[in-house]
N, C-alpha and C positions, 0 to 999 in steps of 0.2 A: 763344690762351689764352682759357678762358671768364671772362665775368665772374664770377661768382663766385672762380674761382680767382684773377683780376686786383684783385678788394679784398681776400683774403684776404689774397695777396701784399704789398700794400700797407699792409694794418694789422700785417700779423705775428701770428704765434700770439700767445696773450693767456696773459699768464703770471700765475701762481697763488702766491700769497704762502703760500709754505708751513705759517705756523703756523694758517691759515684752515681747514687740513683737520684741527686736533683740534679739538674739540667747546671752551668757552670755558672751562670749569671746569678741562680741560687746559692750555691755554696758557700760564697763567700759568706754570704749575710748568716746562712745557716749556722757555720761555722765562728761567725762574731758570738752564738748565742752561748759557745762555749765557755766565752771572758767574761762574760757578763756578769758582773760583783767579785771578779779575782782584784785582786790586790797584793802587791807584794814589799815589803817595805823593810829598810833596815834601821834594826834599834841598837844604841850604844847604854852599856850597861857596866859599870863597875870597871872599865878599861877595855869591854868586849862588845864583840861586834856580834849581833844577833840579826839575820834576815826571817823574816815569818811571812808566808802568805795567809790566805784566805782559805778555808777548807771547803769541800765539796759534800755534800750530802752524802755519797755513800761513804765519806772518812766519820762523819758524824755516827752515821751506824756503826759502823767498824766500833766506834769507840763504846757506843753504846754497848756491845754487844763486849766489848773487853772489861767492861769497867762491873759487869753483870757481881763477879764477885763480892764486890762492894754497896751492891746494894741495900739499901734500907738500913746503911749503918750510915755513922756521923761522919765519916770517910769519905762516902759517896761526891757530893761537891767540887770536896779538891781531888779526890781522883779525876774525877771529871775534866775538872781544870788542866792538870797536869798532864794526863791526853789529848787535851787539843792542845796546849802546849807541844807535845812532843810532835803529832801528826804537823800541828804547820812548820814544823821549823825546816828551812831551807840552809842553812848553812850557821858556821858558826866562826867569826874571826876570818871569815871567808872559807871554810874547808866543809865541807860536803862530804868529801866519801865514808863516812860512817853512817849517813843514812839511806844506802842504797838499800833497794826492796829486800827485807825480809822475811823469810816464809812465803809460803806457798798463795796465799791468798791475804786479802787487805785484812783482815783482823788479825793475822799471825805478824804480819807489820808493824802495823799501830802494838801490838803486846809488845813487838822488842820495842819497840821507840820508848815506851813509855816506861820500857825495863830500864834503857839506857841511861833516862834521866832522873829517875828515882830509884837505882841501884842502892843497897845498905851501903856500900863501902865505897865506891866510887861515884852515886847520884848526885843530882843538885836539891843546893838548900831552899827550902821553903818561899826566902824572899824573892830568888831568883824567877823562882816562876809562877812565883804574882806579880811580879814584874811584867813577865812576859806575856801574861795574861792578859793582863792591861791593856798592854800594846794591843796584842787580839781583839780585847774586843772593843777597843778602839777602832781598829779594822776594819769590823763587822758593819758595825756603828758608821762610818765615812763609806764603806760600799752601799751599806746600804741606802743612805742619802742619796751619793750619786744614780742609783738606779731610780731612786721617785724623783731627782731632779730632771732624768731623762727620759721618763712616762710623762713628766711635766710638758715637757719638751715636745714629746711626741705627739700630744694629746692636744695643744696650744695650736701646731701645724695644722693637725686634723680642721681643729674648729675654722681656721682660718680658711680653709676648702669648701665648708659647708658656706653655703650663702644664709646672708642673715636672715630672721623672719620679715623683718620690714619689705626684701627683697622680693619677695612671696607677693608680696601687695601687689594688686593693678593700681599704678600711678592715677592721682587724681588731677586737677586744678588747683591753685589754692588760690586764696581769697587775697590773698597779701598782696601787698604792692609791689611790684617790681622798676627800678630805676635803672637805667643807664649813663652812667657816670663816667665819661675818659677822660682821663689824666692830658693834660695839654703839653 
């Protein structure tokens, strides 16, 4: 192996923070498209303080993909449930570090999480996180409003740049009478 190729090997390709390649006036906006439908919100429940966000597509798979045991049985649903449950929760009573990344990749994650809150001996009960559910897809439900009220938004400005058809016309004459009327 030459030396070159022997550091090369050894530093690794040098990787590229993707939003470096728009121009900076880009970025930013790029980078809004990240929020777009997060939401994070805290619910009080039974004396406790539960924060949940929003989840991301690929935590959706994740779960899809953990929940696979459960499939095509009567399970299915609330497992379902009980995983996005577990994926959004952001804190609990205020305390967080029990849900720092587990496992190697997002599906070995989402498996602890949703181990942690459906454990035999130590999990939460059924009502709790239909509760939390709720919240969710509450969530879901008010992000996703905000996103078509801001398509709404977006779409209103647009029209409002277009000139109207009438605008399009070559002015004519009209027939009508016209006065000149000043206020004394």
């Amino acid at each position: 192996m030459s030396e070159e190729t022997q550091e090369q090997g050894e530093k690794g390709p040098e990787k590229v923070e993707p939003f470096k390649l728009f121009s900076p006036r880009i970025q930013e906006a790029v980078q809004g498209l990240l929020f777009l439908g997060h939401l994070q919100k805290d619910f009080n429940f039974c004396g406790h303080n539960f924060t949940l966000r929003t989840l991301r597509p690929a935590e959706r798979a994740a779960i899809a993909v953990v929940i696979k045991p459960w499939r095509e049985t009567i399970a299915e649903p609330e497992v379902w449930a009980n995983a996005q449950v577990a994926a959004a929760l952001v804190s609990i009573d205020g305390y967080s570090d029990f849900l720092q990344q587990a496992g190697p990749d997002l599906e070995s994650h989402v498996r602890a999480r949703l181990r942690y809150i459906t454990n035999s001996e130590t999990g939460w009960y059924g009502p709790t996180i239909s509760f939390l559910y709720d919240c969710l897809l509450g969530m879901e439900d008010e992000a996703l409003k905000a996103l078509n009220e801001l398509q709404n938004l977006s779409q209103r400005d647009l029209d409002q740049l277009r000139p109207s058809p009438d605008s399009l016309e070559t002015p004519g004459t009209s027939p009508d009478e016209t006065t000149l009327d000043f206020p004394s």
